[in-house]
PyMOL Python script that loads the backbone (N, CA, C, O; Angstrom):
from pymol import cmd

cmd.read_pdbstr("""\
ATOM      1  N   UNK A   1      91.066  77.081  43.631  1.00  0.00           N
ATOM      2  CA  UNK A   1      91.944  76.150  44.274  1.00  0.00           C
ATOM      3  C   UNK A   1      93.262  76.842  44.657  1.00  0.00           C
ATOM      4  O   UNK A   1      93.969  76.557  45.624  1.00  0.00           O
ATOM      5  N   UNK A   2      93.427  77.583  43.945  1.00  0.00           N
ATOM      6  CA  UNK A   2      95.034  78.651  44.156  1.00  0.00           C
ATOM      7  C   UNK A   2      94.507  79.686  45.437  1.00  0.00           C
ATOM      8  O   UNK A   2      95.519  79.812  46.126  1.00  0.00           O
ATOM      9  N   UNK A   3      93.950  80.087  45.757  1.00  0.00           N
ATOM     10  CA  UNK A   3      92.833  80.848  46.491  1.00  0.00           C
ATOM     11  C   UNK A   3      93.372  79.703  48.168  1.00  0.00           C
ATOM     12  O   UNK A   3      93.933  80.111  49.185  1.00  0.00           O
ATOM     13  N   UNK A   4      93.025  78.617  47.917  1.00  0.00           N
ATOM     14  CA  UNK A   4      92.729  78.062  48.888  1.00  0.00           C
ATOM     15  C   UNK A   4      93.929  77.578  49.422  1.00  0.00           C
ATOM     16  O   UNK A   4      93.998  77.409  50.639  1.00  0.00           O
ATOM     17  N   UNK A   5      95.067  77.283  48.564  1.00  0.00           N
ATOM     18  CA  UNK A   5      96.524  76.806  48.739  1.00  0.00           C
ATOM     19  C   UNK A   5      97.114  78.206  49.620  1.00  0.00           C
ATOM     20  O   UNK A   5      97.720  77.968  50.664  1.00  0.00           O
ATOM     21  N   UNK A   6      96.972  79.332  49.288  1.00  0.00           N
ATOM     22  CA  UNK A   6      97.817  80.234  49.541  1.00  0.00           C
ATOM     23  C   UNK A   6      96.820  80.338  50.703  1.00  0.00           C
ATOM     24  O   UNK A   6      97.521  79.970  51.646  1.00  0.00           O
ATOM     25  N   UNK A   7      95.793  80.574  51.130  1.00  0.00           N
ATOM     26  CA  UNK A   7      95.193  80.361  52.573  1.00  0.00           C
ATOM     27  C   UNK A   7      95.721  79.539  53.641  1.00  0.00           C
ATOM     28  O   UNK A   7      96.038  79.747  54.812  1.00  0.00           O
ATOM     29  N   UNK A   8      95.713  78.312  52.692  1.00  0.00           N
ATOM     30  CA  UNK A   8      96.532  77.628  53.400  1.00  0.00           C
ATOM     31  C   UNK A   8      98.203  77.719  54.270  1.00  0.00           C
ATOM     32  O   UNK A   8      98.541  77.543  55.440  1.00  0.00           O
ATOM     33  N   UNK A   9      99.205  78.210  52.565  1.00  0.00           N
ATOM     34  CA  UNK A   9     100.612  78.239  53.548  1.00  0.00           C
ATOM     35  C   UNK A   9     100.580  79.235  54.287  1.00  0.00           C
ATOM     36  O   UNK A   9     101.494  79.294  55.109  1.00  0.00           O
ATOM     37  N   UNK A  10      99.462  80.469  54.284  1.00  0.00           N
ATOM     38  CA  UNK A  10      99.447  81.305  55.159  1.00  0.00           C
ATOM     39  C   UNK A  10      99.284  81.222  56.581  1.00  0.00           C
ATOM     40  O   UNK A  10      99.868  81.955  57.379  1.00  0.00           O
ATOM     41  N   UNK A  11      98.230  80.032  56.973  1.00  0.00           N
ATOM     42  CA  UNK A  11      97.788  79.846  58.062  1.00  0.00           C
ATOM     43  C   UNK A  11      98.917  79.099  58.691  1.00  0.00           C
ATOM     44  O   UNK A  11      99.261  79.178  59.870  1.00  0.00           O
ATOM     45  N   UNK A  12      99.444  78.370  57.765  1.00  0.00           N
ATOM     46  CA  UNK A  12     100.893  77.429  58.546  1.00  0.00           C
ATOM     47  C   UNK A  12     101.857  78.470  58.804  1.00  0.00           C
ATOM     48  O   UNK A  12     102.373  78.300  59.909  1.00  0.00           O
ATOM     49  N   UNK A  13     102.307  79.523  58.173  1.00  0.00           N
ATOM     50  CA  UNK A  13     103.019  80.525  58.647  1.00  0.00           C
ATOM     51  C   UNK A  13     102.948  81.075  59.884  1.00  0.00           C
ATOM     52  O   UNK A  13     103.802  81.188  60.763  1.00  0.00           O
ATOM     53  N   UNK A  14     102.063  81.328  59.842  1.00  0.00           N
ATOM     54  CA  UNK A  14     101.412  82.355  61.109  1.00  0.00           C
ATOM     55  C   UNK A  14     101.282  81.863  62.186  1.00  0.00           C
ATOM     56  O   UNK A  14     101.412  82.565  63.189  1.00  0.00           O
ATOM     57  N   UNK A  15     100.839  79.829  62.320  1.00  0.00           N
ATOM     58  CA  UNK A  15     101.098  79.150  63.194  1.00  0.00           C
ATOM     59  C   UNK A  15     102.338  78.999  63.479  1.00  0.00           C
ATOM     60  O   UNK A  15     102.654  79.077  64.666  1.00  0.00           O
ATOM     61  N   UNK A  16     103.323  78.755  62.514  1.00  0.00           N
ATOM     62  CA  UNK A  16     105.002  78.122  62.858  1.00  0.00           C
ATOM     63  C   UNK A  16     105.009  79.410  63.231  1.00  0.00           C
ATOM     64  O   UNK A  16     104.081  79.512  64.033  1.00  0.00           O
ATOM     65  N   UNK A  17     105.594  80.574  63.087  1.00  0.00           N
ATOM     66  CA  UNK A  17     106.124  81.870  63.182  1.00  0.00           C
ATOM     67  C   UNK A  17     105.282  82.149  65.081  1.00  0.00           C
ATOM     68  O   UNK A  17     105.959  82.177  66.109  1.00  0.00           O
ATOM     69  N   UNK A  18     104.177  82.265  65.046  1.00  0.00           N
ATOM     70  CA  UNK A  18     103.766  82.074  66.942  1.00  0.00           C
ATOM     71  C   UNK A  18     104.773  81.150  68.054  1.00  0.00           C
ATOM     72  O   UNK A  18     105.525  81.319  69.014  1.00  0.00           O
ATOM     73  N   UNK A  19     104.155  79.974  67.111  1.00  0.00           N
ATOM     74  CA  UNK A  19     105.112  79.119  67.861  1.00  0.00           C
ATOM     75  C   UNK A  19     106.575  79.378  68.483  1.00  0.00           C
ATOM     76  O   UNK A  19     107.016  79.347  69.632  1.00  0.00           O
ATOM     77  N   UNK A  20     107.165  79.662  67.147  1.00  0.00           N
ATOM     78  CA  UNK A  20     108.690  80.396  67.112  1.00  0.00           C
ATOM     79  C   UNK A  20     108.932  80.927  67.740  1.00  0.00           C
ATOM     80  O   UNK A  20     109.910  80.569  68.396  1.00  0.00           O
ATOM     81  N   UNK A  21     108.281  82.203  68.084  1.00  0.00           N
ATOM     82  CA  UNK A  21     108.100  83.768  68.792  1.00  0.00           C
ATOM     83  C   UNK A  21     108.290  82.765  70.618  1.00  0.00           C
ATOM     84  O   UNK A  21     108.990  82.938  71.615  1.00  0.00           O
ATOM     85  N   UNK A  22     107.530  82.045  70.323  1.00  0.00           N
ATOM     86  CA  UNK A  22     106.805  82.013  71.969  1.00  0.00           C
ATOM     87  C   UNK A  22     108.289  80.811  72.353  1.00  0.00           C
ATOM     88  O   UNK A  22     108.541  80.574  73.534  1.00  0.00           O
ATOM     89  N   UNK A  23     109.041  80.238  71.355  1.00  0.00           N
ATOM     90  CA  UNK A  23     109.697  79.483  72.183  1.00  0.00           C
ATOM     91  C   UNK A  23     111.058  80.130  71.890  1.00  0.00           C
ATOM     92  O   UNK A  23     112.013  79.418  72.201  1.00  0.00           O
ATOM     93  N   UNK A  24     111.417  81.595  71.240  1.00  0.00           N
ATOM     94  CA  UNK A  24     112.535  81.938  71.608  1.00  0.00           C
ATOM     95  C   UNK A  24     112.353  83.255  72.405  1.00  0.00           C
ATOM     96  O   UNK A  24     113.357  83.860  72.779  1.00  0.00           O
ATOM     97  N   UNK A  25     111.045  83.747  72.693  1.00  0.00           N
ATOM     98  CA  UNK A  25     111.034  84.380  73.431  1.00  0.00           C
ATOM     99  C   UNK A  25     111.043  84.313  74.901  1.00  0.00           C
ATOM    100  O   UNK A  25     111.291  85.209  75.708  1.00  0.00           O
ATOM    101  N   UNK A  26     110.698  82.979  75.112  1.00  0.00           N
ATOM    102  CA  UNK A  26     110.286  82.707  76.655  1.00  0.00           C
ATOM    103  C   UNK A  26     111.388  82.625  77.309  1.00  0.00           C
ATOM    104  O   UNK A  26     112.421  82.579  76.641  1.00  0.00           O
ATOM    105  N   UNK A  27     111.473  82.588  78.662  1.00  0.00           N
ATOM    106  CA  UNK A  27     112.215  82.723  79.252  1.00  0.00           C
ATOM    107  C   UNK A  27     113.161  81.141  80.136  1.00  0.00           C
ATOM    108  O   UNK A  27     114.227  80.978  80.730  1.00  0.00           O
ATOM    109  N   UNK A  28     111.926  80.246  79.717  1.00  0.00           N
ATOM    110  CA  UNK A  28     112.861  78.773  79.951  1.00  0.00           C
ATOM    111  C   UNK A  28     112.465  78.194  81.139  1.00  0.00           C
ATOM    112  O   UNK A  28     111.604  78.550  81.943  1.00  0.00           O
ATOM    113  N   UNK A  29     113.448  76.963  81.134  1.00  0.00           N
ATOM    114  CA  UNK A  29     113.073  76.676  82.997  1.00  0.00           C
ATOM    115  C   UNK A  29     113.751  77.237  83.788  1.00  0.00           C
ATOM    116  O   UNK A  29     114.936  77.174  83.461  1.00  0.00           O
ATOM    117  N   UNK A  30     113.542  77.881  84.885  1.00  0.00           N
ATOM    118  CA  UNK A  30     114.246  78.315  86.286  1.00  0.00           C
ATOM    119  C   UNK A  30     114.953  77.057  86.211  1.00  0.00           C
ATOM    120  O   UNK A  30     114.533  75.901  86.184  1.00  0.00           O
ATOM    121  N   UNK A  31     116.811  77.824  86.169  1.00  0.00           N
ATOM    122  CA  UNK A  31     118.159  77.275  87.060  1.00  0.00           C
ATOM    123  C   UNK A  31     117.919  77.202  88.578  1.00  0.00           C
ATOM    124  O   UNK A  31     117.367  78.100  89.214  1.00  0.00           O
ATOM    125  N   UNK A  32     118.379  76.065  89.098  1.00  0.00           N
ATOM    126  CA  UNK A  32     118.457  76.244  90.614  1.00  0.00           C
ATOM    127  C   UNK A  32     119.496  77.547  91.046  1.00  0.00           C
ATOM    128  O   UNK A  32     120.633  77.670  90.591  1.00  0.00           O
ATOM    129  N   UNK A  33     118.789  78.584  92.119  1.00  0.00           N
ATOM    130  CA  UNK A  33     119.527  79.926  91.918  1.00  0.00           C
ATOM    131  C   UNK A  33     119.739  80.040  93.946  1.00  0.00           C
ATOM    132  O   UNK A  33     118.830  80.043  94.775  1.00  0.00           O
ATOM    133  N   UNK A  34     121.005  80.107  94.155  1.00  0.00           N
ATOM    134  CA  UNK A  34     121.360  80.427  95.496  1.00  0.00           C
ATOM    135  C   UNK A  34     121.250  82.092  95.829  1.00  0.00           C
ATOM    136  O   UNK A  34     121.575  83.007  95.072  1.00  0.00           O
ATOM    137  N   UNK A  35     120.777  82.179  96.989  1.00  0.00           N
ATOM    138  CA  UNK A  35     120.912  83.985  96.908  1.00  0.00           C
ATOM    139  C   UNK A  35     120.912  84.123  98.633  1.00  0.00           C
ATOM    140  O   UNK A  35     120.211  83.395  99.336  1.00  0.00           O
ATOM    141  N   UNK A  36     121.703  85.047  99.110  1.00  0.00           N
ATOM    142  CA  UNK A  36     121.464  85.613 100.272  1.00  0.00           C
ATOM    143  C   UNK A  36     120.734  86.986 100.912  1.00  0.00           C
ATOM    144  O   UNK A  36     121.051  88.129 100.584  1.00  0.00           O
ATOM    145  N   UNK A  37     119.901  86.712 101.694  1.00  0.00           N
ATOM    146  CA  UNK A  37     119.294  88.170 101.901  1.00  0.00           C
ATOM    147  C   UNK A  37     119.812  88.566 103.452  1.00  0.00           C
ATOM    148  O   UNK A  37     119.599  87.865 104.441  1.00  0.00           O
ATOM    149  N   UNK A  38     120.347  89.506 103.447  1.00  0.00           N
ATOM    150  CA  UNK A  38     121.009  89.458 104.642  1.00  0.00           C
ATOM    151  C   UNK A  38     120.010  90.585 105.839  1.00  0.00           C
ATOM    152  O   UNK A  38     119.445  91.604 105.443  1.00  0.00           O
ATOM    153  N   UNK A  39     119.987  90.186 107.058  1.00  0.00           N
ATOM    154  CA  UNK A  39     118.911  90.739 108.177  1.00  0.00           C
ATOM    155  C   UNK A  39     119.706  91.500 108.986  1.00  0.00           C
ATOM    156  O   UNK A  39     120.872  91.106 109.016  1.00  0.00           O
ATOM    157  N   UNK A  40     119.484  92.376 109.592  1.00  0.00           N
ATOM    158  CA  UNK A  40     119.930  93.082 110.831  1.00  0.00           C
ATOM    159  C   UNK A  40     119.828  92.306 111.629  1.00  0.00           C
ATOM    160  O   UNK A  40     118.939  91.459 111.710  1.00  0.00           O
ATOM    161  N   UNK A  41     121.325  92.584 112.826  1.00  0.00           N
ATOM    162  CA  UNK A  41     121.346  91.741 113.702  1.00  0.00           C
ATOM    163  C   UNK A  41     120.644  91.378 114.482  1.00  0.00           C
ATOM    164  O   UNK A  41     120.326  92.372 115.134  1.00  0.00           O
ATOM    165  N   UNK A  42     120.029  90.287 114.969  1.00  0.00           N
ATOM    166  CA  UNK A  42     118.676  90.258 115.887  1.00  0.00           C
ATOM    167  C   UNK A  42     117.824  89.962 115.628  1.00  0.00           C
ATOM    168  O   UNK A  42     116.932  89.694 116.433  1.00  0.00           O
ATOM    169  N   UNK A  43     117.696  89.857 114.070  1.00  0.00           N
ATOM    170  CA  UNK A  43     116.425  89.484 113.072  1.00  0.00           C
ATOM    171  C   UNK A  43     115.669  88.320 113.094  1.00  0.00           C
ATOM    172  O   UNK A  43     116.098  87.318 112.522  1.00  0.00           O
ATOM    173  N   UNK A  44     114.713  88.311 113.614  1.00  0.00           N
ATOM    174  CA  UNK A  44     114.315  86.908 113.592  1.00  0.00           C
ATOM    175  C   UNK A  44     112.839  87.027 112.283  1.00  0.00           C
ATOM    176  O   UNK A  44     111.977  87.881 112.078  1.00  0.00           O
ATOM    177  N   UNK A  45     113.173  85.690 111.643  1.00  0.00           N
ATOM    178  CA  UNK A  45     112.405  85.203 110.623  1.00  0.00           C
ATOM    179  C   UNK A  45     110.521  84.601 111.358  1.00  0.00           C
ATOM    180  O   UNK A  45     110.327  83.582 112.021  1.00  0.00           O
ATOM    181  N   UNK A  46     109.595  85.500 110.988  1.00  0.00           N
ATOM    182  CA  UNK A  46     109.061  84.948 111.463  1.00  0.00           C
ATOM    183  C   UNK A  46     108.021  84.187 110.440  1.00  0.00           C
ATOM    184  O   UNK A  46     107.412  83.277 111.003  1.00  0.00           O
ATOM    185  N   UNK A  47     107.717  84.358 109.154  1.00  0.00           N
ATOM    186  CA  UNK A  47     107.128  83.199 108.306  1.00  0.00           C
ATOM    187  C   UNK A  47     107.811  83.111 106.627  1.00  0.00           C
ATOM    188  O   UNK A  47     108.786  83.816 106.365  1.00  0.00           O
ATOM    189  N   UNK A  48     107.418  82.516 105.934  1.00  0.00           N
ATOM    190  CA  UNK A  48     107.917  82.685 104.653  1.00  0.00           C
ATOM    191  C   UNK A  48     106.480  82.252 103.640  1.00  0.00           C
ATOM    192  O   UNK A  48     105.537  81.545 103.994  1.00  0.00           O
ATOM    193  N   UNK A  49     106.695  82.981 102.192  1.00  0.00           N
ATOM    194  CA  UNK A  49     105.024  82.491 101.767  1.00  0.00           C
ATOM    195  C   UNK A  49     105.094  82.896 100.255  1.00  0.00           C
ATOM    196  O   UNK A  49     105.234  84.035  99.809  1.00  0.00           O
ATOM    197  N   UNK A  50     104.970  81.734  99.572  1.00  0.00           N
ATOM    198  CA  UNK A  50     104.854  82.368  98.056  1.00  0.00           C
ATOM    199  C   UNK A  50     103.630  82.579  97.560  1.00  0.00           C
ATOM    200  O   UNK A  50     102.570  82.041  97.878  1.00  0.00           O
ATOM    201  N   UNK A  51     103.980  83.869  96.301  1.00  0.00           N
ATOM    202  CA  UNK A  51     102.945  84.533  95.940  1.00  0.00           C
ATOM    203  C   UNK A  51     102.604  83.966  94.718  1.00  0.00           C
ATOM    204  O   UNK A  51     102.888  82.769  94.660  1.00  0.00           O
ATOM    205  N   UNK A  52     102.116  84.408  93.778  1.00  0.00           N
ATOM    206  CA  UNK A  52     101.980  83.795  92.465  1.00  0.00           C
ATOM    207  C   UNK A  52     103.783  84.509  91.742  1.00  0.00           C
ATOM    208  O   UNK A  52     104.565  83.687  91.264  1.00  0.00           O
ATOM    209  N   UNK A  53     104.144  85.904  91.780  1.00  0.00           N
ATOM    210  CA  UNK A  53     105.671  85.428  91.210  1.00  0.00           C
ATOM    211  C   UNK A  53     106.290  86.683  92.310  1.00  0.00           C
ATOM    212  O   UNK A  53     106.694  87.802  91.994  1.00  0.00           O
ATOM    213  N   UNK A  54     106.211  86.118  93.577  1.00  0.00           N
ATOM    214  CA  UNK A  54     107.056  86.534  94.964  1.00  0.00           C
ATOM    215  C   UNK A  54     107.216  85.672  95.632  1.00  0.00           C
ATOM    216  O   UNK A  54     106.700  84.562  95.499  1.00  0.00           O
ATOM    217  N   UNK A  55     108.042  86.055  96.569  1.00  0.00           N
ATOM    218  CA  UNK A  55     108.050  85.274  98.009  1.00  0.00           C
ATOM    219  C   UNK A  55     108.110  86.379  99.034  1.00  0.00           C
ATOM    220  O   UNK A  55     108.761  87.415  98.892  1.00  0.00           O
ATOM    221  N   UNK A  56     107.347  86.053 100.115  1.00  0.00           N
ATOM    222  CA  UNK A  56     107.041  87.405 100.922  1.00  0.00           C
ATOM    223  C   UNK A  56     107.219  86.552 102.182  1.00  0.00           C
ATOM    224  O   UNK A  56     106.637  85.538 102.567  1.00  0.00           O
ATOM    225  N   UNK A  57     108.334  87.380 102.765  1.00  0.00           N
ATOM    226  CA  UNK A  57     109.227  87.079 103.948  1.00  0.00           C
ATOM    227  C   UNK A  57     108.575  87.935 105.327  1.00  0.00           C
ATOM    228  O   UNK A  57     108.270  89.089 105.027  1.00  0.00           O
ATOM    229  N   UNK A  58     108.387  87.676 106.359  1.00  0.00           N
ATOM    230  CA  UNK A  58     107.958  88.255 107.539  1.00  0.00           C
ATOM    231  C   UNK A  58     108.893  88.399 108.396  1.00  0.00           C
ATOM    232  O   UNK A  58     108.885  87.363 109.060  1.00  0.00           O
ATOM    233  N   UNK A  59     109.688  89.073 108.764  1.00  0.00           N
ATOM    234  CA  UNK A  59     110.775  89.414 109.717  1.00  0.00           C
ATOM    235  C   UNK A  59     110.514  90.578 110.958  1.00  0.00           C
ATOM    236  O   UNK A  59     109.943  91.667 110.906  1.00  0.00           O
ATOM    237  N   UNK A  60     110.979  90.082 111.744  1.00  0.00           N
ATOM    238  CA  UNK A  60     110.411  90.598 113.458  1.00  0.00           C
ATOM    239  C   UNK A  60     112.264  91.673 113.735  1.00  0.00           C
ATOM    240  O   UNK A  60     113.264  90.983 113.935  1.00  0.00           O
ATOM    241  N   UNK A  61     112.402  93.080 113.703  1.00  0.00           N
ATOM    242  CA  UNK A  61     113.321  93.420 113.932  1.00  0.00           C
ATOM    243  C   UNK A  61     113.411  94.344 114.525  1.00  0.00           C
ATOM    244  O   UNK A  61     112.942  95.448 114.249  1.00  0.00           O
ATOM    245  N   UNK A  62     114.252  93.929 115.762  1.00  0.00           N
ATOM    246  CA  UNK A  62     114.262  94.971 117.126  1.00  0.00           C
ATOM    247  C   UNK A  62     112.636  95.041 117.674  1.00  0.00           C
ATOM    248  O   UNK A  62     112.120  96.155 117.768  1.00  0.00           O
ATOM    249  N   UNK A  63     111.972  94.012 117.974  1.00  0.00           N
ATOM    250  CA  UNK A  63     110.700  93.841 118.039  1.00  0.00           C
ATOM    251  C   UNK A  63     109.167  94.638 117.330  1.00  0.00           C
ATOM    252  O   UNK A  63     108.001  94.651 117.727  1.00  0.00           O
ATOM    253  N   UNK A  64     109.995  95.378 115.868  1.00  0.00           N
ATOM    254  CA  UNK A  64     109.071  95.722 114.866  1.00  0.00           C
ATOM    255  C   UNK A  64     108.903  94.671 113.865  1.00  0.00           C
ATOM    256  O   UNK A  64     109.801  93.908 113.507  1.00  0.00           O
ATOM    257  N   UNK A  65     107.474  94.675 113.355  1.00  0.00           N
ATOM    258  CA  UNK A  65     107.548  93.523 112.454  1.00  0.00           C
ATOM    259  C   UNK A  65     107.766  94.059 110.989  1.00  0.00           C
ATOM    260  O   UNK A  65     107.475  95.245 110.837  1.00  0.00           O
ATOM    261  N   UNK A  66     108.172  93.464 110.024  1.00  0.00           N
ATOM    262  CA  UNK A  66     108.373  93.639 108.261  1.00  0.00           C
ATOM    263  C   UNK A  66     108.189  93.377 107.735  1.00  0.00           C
ATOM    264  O   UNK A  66     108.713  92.338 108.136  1.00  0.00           O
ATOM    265  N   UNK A  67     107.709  93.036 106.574  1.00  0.00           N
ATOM    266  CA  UNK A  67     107.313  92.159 105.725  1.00  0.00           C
ATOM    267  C   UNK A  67     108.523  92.413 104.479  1.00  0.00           C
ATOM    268  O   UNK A  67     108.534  93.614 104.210  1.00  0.00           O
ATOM    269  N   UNK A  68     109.346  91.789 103.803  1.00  0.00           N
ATOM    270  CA  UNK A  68     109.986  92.323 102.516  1.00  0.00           C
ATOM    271  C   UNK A  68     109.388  91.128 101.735  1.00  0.00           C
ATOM    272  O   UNK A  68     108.760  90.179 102.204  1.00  0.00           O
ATOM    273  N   UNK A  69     109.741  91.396 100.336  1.00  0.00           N
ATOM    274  CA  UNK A  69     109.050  90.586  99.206  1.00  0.00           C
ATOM    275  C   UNK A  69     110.097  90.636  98.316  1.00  0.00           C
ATOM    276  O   UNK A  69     110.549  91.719  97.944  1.00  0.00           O
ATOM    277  N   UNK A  70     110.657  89.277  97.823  1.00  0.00           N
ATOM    278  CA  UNK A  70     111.580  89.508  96.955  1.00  0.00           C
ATOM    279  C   UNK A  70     110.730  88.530  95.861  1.00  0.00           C
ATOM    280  O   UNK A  70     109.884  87.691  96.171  1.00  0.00           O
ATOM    281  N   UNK A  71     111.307  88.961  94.144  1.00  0.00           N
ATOM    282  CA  UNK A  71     111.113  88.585  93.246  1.00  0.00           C
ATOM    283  C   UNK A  71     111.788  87.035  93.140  1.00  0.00           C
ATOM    284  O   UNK A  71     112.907  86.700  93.527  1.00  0.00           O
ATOM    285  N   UNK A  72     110.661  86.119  92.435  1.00  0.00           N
ATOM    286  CA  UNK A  72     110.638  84.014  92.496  1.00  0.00           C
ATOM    287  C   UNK A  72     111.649  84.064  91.646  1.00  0.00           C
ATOM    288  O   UNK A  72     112.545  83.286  91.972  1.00  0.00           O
ATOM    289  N   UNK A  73     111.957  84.943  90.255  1.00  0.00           N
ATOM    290  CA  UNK A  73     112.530  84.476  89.526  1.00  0.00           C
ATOM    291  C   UNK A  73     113.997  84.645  89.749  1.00  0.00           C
ATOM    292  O   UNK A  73     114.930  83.850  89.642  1.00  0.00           O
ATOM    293  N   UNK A  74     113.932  86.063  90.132  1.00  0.00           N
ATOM    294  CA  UNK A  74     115.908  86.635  89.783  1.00  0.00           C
ATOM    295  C   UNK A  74     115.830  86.321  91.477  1.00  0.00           C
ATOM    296  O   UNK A  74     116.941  85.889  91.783  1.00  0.00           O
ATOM    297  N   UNK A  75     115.233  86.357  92.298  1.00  0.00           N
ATOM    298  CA  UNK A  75     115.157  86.471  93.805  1.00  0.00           C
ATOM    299  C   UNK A  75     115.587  87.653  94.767  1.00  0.00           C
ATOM    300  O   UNK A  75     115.712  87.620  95.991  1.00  0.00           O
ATOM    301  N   UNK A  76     115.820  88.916  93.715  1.00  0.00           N
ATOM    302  CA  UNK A  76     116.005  89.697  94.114  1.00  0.00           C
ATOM    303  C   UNK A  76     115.148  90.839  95.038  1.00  0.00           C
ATOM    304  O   UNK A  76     113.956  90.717  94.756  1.00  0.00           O
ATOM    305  N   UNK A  77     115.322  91.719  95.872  1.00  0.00           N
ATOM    306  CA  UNK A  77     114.476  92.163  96.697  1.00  0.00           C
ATOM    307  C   UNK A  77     113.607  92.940  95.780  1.00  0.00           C
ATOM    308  O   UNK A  77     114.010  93.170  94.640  1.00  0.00           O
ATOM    309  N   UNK A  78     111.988  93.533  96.338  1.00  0.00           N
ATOM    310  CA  UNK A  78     110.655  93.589  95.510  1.00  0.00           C
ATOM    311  C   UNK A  78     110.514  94.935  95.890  1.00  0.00           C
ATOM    312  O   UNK A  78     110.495  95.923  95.157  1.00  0.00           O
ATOM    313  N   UNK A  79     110.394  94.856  97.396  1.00  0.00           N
ATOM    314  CA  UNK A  79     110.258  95.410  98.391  1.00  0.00           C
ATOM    315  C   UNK A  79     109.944  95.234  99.567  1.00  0.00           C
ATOM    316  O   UNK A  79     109.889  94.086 100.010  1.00  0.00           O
ATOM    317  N   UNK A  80     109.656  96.352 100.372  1.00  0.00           N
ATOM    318  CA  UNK A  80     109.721  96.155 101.997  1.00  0.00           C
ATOM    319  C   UNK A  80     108.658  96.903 103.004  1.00  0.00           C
ATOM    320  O   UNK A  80     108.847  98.119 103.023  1.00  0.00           O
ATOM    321  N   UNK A  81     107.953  96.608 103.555  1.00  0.00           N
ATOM    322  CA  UNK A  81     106.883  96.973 104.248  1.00  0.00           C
ATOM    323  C   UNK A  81     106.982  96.516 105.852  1.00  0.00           C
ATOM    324  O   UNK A  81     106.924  95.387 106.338  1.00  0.00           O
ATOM    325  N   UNK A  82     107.188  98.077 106.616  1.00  0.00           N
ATOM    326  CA  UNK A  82     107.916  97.998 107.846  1.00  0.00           C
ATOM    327  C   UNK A  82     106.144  98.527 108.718  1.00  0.00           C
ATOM    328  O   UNK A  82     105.362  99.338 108.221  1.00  0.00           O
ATOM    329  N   UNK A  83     105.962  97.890 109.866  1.00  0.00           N
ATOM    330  CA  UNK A  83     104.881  98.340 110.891  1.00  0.00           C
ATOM    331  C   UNK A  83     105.562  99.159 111.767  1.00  0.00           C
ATOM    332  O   UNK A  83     106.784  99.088 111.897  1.00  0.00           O
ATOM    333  N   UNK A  84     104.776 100.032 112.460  1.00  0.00           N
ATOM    334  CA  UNK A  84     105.257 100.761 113.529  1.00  0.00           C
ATOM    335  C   UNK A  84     104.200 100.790 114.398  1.00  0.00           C
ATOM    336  O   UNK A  84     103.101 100.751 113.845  1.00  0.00           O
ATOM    337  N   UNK A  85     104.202 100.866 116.000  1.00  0.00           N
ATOM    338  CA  UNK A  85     103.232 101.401 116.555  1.00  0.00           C
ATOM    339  C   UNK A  85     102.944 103.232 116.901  1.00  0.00           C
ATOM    340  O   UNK A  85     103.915 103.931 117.191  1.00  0.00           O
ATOM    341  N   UNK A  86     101.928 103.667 116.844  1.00  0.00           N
ATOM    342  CA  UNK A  86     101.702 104.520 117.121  1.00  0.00           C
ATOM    343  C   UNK A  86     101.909 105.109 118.358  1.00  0.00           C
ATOM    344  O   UNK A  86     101.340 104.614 119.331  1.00  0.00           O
ATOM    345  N   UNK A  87     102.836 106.370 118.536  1.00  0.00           N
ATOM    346  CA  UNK A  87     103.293 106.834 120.120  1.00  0.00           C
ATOM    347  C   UNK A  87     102.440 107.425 120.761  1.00  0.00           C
ATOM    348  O   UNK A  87     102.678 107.798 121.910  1.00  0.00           O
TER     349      UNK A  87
END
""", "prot")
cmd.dss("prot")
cmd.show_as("cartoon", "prot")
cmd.util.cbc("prot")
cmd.orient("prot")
């Protein structure tokens, strides 16, 4: 029966202590977050599209197209993927 008690507060440990972990580790709900991404002059926006944790922007500049990808959470830029045609 002592066998089975200490099985026991063990398993409640190990549950509370997960739990714990996972709710001071996480990161919370997204604040509403303002951000500017600023375009070269001329820039025209041509779609917008979220990813599972991006947003991937399509921009037409100086009649090349771009794609940049900035990060959902901080919204900061990801990166950038420019087309060219071949001369």
């Amino acid at each position: 029966m002592l066998l089975s008690g200490v099985a026991t507060m063990l398993g409640i440990a190990v549950v509370l202590g997960v739990v714990g972990y996972r709710v001071f580790r996480s990161e919370g709900s997204l604040a509403p977050a303002d951000a500017v991404a600023l375009l070269p002059k001329g820039a025209k926006v041509l779609s917008v599209a979220p990813s599972e944790d991006r947003i991937v922007v399509t921009v037409e500049v100086a009649g090349a197209t771009e794609i940049r990808t900035f990060d959902l959470r901080s919204l900061r830029p990801a990166g950038r993927l420019r087309f060219a045609s071949e001369p």
